[in-house]
C-alpha positions in Angstrom: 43.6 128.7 138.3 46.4 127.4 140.5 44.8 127.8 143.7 44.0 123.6 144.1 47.2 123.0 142.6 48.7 124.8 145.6 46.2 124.0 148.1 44.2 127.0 148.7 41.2 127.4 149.5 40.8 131.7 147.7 43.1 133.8 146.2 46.0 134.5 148.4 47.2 138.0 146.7 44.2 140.1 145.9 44.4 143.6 145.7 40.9 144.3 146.9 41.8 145.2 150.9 40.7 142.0 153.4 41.7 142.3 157.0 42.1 138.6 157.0 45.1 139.3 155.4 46.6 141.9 156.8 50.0 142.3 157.4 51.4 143.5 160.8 54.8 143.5 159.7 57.0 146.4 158.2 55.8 148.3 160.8 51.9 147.8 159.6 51.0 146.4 163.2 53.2 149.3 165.1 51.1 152.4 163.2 47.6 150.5 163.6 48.4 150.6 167.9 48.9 154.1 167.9 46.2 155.1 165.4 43.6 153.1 167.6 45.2 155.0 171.0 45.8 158.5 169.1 41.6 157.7 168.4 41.2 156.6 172.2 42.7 160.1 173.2 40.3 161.9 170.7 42.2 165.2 170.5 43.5 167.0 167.2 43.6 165.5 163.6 45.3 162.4 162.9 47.2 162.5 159.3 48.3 158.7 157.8 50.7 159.5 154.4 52.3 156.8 151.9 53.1 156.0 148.4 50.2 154.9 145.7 50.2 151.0 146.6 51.4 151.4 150.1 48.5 149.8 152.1 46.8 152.4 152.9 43.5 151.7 152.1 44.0 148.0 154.3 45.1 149.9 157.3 42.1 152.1 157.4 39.4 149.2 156.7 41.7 147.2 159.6 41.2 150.2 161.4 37.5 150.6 161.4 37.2 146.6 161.9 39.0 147.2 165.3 37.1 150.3 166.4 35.7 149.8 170.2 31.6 149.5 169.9 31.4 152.6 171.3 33.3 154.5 168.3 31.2 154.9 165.3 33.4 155.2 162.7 32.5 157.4 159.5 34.2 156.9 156.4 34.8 159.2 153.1 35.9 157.8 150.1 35.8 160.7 147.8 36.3 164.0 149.4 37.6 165.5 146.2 34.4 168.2 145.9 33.9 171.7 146.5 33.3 172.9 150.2 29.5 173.8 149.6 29.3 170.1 149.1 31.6 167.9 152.3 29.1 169.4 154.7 25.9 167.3 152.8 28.3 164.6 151.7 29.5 164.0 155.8 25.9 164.7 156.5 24.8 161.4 154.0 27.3 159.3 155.6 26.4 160.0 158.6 22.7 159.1 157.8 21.2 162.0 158.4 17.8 163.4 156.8 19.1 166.8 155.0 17.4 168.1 152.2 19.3 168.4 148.8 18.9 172.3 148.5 19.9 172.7 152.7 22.5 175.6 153.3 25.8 175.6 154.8 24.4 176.5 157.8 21.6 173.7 157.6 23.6 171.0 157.3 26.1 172.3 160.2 23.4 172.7 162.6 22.6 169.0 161.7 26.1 167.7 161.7 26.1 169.3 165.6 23.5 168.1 166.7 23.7 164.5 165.7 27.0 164.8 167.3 25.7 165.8 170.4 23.1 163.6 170.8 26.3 160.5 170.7 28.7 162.8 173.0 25.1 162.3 175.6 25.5 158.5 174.9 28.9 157.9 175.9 29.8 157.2 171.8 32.3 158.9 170.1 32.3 159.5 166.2 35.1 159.3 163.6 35.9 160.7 160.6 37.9 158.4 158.0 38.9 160.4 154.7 40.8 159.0 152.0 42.4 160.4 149.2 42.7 163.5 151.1 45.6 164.8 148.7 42.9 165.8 146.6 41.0 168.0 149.0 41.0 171.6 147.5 42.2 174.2 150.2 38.9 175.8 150.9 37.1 172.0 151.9 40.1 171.4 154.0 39.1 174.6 155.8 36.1 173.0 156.3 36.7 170.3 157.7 38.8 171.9 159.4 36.1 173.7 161.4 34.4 170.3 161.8 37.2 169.3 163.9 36.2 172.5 166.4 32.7 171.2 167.5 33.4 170.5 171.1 31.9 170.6 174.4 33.9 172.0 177.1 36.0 169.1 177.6 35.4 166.5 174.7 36.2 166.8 170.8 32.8 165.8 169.3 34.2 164.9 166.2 38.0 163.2 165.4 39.2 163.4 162.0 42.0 160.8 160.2 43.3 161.7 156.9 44.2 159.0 154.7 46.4 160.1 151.5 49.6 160.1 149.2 52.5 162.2 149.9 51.2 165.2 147.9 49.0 166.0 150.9 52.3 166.8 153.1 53.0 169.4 150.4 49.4 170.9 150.4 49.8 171.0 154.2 52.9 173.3 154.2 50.7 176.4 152.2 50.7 179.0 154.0 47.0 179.7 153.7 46.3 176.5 155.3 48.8 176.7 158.1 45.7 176.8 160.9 44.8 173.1 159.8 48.4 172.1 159.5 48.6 173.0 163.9 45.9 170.9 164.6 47.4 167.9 163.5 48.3 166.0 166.6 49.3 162.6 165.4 51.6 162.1 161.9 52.4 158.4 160.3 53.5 157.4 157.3 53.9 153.8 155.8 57.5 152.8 154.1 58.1 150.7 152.0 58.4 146.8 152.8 61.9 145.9 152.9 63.7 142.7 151.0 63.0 140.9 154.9 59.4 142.2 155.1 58.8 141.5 151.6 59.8 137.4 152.3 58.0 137.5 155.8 54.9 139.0 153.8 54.3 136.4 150.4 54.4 133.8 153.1 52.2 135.1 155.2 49.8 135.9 152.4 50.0 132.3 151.0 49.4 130.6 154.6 46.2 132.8 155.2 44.8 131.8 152.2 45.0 127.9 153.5 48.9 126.9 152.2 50.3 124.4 154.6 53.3 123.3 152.7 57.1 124.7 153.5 57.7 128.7 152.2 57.4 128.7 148.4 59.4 132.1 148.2 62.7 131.5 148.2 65.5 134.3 149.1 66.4 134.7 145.4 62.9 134.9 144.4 62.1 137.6 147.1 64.9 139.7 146.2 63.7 140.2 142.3 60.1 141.0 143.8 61.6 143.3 146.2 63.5 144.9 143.7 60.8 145.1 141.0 57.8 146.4 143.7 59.8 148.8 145.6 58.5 147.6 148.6 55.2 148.6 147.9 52.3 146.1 148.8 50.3 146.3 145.7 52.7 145.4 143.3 54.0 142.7 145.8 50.7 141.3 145.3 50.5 141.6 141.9 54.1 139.8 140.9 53.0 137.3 143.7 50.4 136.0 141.8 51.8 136.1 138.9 54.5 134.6 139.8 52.3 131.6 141.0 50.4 131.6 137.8 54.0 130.9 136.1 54.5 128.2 138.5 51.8 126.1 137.9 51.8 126.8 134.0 55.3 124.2 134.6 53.7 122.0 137.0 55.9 122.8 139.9 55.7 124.2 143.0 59.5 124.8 143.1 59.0 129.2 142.8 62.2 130.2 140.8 63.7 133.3 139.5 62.0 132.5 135.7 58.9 132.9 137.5 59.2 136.0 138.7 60.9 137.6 135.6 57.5 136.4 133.3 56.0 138.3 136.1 58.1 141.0 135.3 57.2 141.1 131.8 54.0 141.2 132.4 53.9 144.0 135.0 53.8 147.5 133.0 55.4 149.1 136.5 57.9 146.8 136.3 58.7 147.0 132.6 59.2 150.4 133.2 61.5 150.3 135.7 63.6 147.8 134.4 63.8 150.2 131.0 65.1 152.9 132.7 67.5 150.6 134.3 69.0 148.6 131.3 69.5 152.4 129.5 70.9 154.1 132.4 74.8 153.3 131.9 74.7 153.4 128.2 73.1 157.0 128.3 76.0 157.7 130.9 78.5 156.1 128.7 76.9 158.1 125.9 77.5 161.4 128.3 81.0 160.7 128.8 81.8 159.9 125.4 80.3 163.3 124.2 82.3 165.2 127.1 85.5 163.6 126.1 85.0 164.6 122.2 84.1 168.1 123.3 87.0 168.8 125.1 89.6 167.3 122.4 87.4 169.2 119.9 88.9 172.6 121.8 92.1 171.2 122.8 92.6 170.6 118.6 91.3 174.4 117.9 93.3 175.9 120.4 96.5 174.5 118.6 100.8 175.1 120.0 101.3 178.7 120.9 104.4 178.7 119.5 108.1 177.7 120.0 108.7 179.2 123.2 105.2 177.9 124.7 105.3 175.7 127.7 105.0 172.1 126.9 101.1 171.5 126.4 99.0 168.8 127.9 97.9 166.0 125.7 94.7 163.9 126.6 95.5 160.4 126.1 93.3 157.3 127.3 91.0 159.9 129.5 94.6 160.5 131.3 96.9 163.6 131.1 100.1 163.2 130.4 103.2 166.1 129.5 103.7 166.5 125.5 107.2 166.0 125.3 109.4 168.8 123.9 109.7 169.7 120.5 113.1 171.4 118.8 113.1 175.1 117.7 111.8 175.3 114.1 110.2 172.0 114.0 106.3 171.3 114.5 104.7 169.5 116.7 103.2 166.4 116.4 99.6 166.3 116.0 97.7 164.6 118.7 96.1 161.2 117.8 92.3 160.9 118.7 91.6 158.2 120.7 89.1 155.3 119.1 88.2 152.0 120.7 90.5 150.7 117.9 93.5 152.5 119.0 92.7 152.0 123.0 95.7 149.5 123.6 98.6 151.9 121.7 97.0 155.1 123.4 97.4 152.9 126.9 100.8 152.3 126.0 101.4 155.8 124.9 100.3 157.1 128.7 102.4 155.0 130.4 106.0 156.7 130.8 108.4 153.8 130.1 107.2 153.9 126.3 108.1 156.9 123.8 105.9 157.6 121.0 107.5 158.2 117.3 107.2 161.9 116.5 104.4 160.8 113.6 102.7 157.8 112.7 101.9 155.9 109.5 98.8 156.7 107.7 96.2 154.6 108.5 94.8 152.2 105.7 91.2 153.2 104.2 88.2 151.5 105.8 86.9 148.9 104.4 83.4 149.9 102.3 80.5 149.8 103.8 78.3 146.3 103.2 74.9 147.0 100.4 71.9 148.1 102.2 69.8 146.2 102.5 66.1 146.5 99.8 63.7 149.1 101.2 60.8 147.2 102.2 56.9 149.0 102.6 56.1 149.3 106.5 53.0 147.8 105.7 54.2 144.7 104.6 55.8 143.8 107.8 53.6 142.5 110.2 55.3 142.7 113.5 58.7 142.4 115.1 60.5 139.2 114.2 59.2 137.7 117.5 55.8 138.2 116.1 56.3 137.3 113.0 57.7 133.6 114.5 54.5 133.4 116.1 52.9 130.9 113.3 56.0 128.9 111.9 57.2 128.3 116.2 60.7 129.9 115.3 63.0 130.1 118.3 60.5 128.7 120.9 60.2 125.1 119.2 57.2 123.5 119.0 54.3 122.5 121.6 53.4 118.9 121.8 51.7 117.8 119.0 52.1 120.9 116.0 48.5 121.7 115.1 46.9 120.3 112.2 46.3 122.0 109.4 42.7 123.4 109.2 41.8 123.3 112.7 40.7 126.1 114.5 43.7 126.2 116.5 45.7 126.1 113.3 43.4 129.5 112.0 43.5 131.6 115.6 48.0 131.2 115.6 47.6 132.9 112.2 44.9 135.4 113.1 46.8 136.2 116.2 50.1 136.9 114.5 48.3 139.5 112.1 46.6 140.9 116.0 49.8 141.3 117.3 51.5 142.6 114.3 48.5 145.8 113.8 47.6 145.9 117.9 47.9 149.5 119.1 50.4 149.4 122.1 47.5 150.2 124.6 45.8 147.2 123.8 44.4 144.9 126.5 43.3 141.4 126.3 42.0 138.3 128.4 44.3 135.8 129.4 42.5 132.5 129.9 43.9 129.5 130.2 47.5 127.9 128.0 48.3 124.1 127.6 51.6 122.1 126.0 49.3 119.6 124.2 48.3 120.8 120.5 45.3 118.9 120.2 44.1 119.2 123.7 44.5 122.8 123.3 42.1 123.0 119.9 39.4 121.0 121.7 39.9 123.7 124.2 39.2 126.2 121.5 36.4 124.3 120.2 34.7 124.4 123.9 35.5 128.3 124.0 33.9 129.1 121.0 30.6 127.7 121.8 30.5 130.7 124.7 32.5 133.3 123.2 33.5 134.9 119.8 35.5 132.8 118.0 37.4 135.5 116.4 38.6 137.0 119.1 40.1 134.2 120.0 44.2 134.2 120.1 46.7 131.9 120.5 50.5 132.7 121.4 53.4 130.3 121.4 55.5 130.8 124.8 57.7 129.0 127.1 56.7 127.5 130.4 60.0 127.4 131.9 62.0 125.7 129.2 59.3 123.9 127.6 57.0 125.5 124.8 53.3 126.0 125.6 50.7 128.1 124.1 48.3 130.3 125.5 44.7 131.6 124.6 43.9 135.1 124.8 40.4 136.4 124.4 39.5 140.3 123.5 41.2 142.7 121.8 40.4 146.2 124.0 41.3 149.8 123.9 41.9 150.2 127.5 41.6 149.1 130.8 38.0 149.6 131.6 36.4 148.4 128.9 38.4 144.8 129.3 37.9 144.7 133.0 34.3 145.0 132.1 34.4 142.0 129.4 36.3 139.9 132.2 33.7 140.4 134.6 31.3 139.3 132.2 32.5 135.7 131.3 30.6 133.0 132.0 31.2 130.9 135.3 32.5 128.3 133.5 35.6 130.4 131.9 36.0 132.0 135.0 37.2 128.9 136.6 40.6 129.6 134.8 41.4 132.4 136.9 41.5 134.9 133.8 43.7 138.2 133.9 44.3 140.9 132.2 47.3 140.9 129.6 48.8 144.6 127.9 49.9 143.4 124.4 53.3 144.9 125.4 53.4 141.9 127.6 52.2 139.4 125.5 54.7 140.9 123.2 57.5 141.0 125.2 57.3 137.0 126.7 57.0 136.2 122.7 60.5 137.7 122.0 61.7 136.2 125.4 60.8 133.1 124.2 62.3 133.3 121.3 65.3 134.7 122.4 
C-alpha cells in the first residue's frame, strides 16, 4: 500500500528470508565468514544458536547462496522425526533412489556411497538442519554417525545445526555427550542493538529502492529497539507497520505515533508493554503488604511492661526510639500510617518535633456514594471505546459523517455489535482506511461487489491527530484460517497491501483514539 508513496519498487520488511536483504551488521556478516571457512575446513559439526526471530533462517539461505560450486549443500527443514526415518529423509534430499520399506542399513549403504562417488569428484557435501532443538536424542545419534563417514583423510559429510537455544540444553545430556565433542565450531546470533537496529530499517528501506534521506529517526529507533528486543523479525514487523501508519497521514516524516500504533498492533509487543506498565504497581502492591504485615506483629506483640526497654515504633517506613513513658502510665498506641496521615507521620520521624502523648479521634468517613444500578452483561455491548464506535465519541468525526442509510452507515453499526461479541482470538483483514466519509462508502460499494458484504467492518481511528476510518474484512478464529482468506483475495484488493489485524488490536487503537 505505501510502497509508491515511498518510492519502492517491493516490500522492504518481509519476513519471508531474501539474501538481497540481508544484513551484515550486528555481527551478521562476521558469523557468515567463519561459517563459510569453518565449511572450507570440513572437520567436526558446526552448531549456529539464537532466539525465535533472530535471523537464523536468512543466515543459512545466505549461506547456501554463497557455497563454492564445488560444495553441494543439503538442506533439512524438518528433522523433528524418529531415527528409523532421518536416514530416508537425508536420503530424499539428497536425490537418491531408496525404496520406501529400505532398512537402516539400506539407506546407509546408499547415503555412503553417493558420498563417495562426490569425495572422487573433488565436491564436497553439506548438511544444513534447522530446527534442530527438536531433534529427539536417538536421531541426533544418528546423525551423529553420519558425521563419521570418512576416508582416511577427508570428512565425507559436514554437518551445521541451525536452532533456538533449547538445543544448547539438549547438548549438555549426558547421554549425548559423544555428539556434543564433535562440535568444532559454536555461534550464536544476539540481538541487534539500538545502533544496529537504526543501521538495519535503513538498510532494509534502501534495498527495496528508497533514495530519499533516513526515514528512521533516533527517537523512532529507540521505541522499535525497545519493543523487538533486538530481534530481526519483530524489527521487521514494527517496520512496516510503522510505514503503513505513515502513509495512513500522508507524511513521510516517521514519528514516535507511528511506531506506538505499531505497537498496538504487535501482540509481542502488547505483551511486553503489559508486563511493564504492572511491574511497579505489583512492586508497590508487595511493599505495601510487607509493611502492614510487619505493623500487624509489632501491634500483637504489644509493651512488655514498665521496666521494658523503650520499643521501636515504625513511622513513615523509618525507625525511630518511642519515647519514654512514666511508671504506672500506658503507652501510647502507635498510629498506623495512611497516605492521609503521610505528612504528620513525616513530621513525627523527624527529631525536632514531639508528638502529643494521644491524639483526637478522628471524624467518621464520609458514606460511601449509591452504587450504581446492576446492569445484565448481555446488554453491554463492548468497552466504552467500542461502544463510541457508531456515535464517533472521543475520536471526532471523519470528513464528511456518513449518511444515514448507506452501507457505510450499516457496516459502523454492524461492526460495533463485531467488536462488542468478538472472542479475543479473533483475526481479521485489514484492507485499506480513508478520512473522506463518502469516498470511503463508495469504497464499500466497490468491495462488496467482490467480497461479502457482511463481513465487512468499519472502525473509527486516528491517523495521527486526524480521525480516519478503516475497513476490516473477516471475522476468523485463528491465524490460519485468515492467512488463508488473505491469500485468497482477488488481485484487485490485494493492491491495498492487506494484513492481518487481532481484534485486541483493533480494540486497543479504538480506546487510544478515544482516549
Amino acid at each position: 500500500m505505501y510502497h509508491d508513496f515511498f518510492g519502492l519498487r517491493e516490500a522492504p520488511f518481509r519476513i519471508t528470508p531474501n539474501t538481497e536483504f540481508f544484513f551484515g551488521g550486528g555481527n551478521r556478516g562476521a558469523i557468515l565468514d567463519a561459517l563459510l571457512y569453518a565449511i572450507s575446513q570440513g572437520e567436526g559439526i558446526v552448531k549456529v544458536t539464537g532466539e525465535v526471530g533472530s535471523g537464523k533462517t536468512m543466515l543459512c539461505r545466505m549461506l547456501q547462496a554463497q557455497l563454492p560450486p564445488e560444495v553441494l549443500g543439503v538442506y533439512l527443514a524438518n528433522p523433528s522425526v524418529s531415527p528409523d526415518e532421518i536416514l530416508h529423509a537425508v536420503a530424499h534430499e539428497l536425490e537418491l533412489d531408496l525404496p520406501p520399506g529400505a532398512g537402516r542399513l539400506e539407506a546407509m549403504q546408499r547415503i555412503t556411497a553417493f558420498l563417495l562417488d562426490c569425495h572422487a569428484q573433488n565436491h564436497q557435501v553439506v548438511l544444513f538442519v534447522e530446527e534442530s532443538q527438536g531433534m529427539p536424542i536417538g536421531t541426533l545419534e544418528e546423525i551423529r554417525l553420519l558425521s563419521n563417514l570418512e576416508t582416511d583423510r577427508h570428512k565425507l559429510l559436514q554437518i551445521v545445526l541451525f536452532g533456538q537455544p533449547e538445543l544448547d540444553t539438549l547438548l549438555r545430556k549426558p547421554e549425548i555427550r559423544q555428539f556434543r565433542e564433535r562440535i568444532t565450531h559454536s555461534f550464536t546470533l544476539a540481538p541487534l542493538s539500538a545502533a544496529d537496529i537504526g543501521l538495519y530499517l535503513n538498510f532494509r528501506l534502501r534495498a527495496a529502492g528508497f533514495k530519499g534521506p533516513d526515514v528512521f529517526g533516533a527517537r523512532v529507533v529507540s521505541q522499535i529497539a525497545q519493543a523487538s528486543a533486538g530481534l530481526t523479525r519483530r524489527v521487521n514487523l514494527l517496520g512496516d507497520k510503522t510505514l503503513l501508519a505513515a502513509f495512513s497521514e500522508s507524511t513521510h516524516a516517521v514519528a514516535p505515533r507511528h511506531v506506538r500504533a505499531a505497537i498496538r498492533d504487535s501482540e509481542f509487543a502488547q505483551n511486553s508493554s503489559l508486563a511493564a506498565r504492572w511491574r511497579w504497581p505489583v512492586a508497590a502492591g508487595c511493599l505495601a503488604v510487607a509493611v502492614l504485615l510487619i505493623a500487624a506483629v509489632w501491634l500483637r506483640a504489644g509493651p512488655a511492661g514498665p521496666s521494658a526497654p523503650a520499643e521501636a515504633g515504625l513511622t513513615a517506613g523509618r525507625i525511630v526510639a518511642a519515647p519514654e513513658v512514666p511508671p504506672g502510665v500506658p503507652p501510647p498506641l502507635p498510629v498506623p500510617v495512611t497516605p492521609a496521615s503521610a505528612d504528620k507521620t513525616e513530621a513525627a520521624a523527624d527529631p525536632a518535633v514531639v508528638l502529643p502523648a494521644a491524639l483526637p479521634a478522628a471524624p467518621a468517613p464520609p458514606p460511601p456514594p449509591p452504587a450504581a444500578p446492576a446492569v445484565a452483561e448481555a446488554a453491554i455491548p463492548g468497552p466504552p471505546a467500542v461502544a463510541s464506535l457508531a456515535s464517533g465519541a472521543g475520536s471526532g468525526q471523519a470528513q464528511g459523517a456518513p449518511v444515514e442509510g448507506t452501507l457505510l452507515e450499516a457496516r459502523i453499526v454492524a461492526t460495533r455489535a463485531w467488536l462488542g461479541s468478538a472472542p479475543p482470538g479473533t483475526i481479521s483483514i485489514q484492507i485499506m482506511g480513508s478520512r473522506s466519509a463518502l469516498e470511503l462508502d463508495r469504497q464499500l460499494r466497490r468491495l462488496s461487489r467482490q467480497l461479502d458484504a457482511g463481513q465487512l467492518f468499519v472502525i473509527r481511528t486516528q491517523a495521527g491527530e486526524r480521525p480516519s476510518m478503516t475497513v476490516l474484512y473477516g471475522s476468523f478464529p485463528n491465524r490460519a484460517e485468515a492467512s488463508a482468506a488473505l491469500a485468497a483475495l482477488p488481485e484487485s484488493i490485494r493492491g491495498f497491501s492487506p494484513h492481518l489485524r487481532t481484534v485486541q488490536g483493533v480494540r486497543a487503537e479504538i480506546a487510544a483514539a478515544g482516549s
